[in-house]
C-alpha positions in Angstrom: -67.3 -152.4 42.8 -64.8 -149.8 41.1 -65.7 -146.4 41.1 -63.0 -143.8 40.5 -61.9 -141.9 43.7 -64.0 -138.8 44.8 -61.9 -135.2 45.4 -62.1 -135.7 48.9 -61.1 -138.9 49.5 -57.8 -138.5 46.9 -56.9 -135.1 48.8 -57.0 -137.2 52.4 -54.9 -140.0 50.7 -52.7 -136.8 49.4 -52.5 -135.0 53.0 -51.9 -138.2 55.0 -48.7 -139.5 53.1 -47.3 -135.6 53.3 -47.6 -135.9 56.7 -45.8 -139.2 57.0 -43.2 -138.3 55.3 -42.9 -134.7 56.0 -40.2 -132.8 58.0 -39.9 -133.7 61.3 -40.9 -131.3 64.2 -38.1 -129.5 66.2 -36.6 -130.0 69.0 -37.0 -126.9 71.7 -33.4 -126.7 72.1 -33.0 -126.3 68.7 -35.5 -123.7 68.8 -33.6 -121.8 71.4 -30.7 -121.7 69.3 -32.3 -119.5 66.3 -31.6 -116.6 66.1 -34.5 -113.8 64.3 -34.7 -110.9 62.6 -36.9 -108.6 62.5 -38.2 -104.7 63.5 -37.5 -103.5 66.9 -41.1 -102.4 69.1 -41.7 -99.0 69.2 -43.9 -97.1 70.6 -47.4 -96.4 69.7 -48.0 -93.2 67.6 -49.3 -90.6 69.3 -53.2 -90.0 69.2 -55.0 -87.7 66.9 -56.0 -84.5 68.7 -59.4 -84.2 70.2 -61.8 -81.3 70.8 -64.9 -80.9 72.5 -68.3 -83.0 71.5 -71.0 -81.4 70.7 -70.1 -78.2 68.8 -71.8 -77.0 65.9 -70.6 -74.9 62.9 -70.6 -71.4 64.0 -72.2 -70.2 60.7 -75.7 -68.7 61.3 -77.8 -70.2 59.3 -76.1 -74.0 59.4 -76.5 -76.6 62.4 -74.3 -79.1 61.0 -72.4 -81.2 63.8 -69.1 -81.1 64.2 -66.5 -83.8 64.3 -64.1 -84.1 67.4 -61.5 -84.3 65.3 -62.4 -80.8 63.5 -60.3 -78.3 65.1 -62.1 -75.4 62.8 -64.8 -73.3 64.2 -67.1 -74.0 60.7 -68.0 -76.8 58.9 -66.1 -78.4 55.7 -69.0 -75.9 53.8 -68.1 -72.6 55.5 -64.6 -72.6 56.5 -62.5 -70.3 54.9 -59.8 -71.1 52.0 -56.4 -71.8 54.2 -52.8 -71.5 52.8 -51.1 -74.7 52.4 -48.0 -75.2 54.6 -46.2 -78.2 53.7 -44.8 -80.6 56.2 -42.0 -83.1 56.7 -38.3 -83.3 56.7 -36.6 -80.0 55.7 -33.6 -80.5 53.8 -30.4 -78.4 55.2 -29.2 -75.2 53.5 -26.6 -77.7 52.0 -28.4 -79.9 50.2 -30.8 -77.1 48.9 -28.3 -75.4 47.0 
């Protein structure tokens, strides 16, 4: 009987002649030989800060928990506005002006 190949069967057929005549495998001495590139280890970063569990916003009339990763005595709600102080590299008095 004739029936036209399935997808399954024609990828098999497909798979099985790449592997015949695909690259061969190295050798482990040739291996040895390579040389690679890539990013030196470092270290880990350093954790985020931690504060105690448990505490609650210090506002009278609010419960809400607080994260330990909130190092403000209020919540998101009633903490005060803060200035913004930028961070990162500083450029040198030279390359400022």
């Amino acid at each position: 009987m004739n029936r036209s190949e399935g997808a399954f069967e024609h990828l098999t057929r497909v798979r099985t002649r790449a592997r015949e005549t695909g690259p061969s495998r190295k050798d482990v001495s040739e291996v040895s030989e390579e040389r690679f590139r890539g990013a030196s280890v470092r270290s880990l970063p350093r954790p985020n800060r931690q504060y105690n569990e448990g505490r609650v916003c210090g506002h009278p009339e609010c419960a809400t928990k607080l994260s330990r990763y909130n190092k403000w005595e209020y919540c998101w709600q009633h903490e005060p506005v803060h200035t913004y102080i930028p961070r990162g590299k500083r450029r040198s008095k030279k390359q400022a002006a």
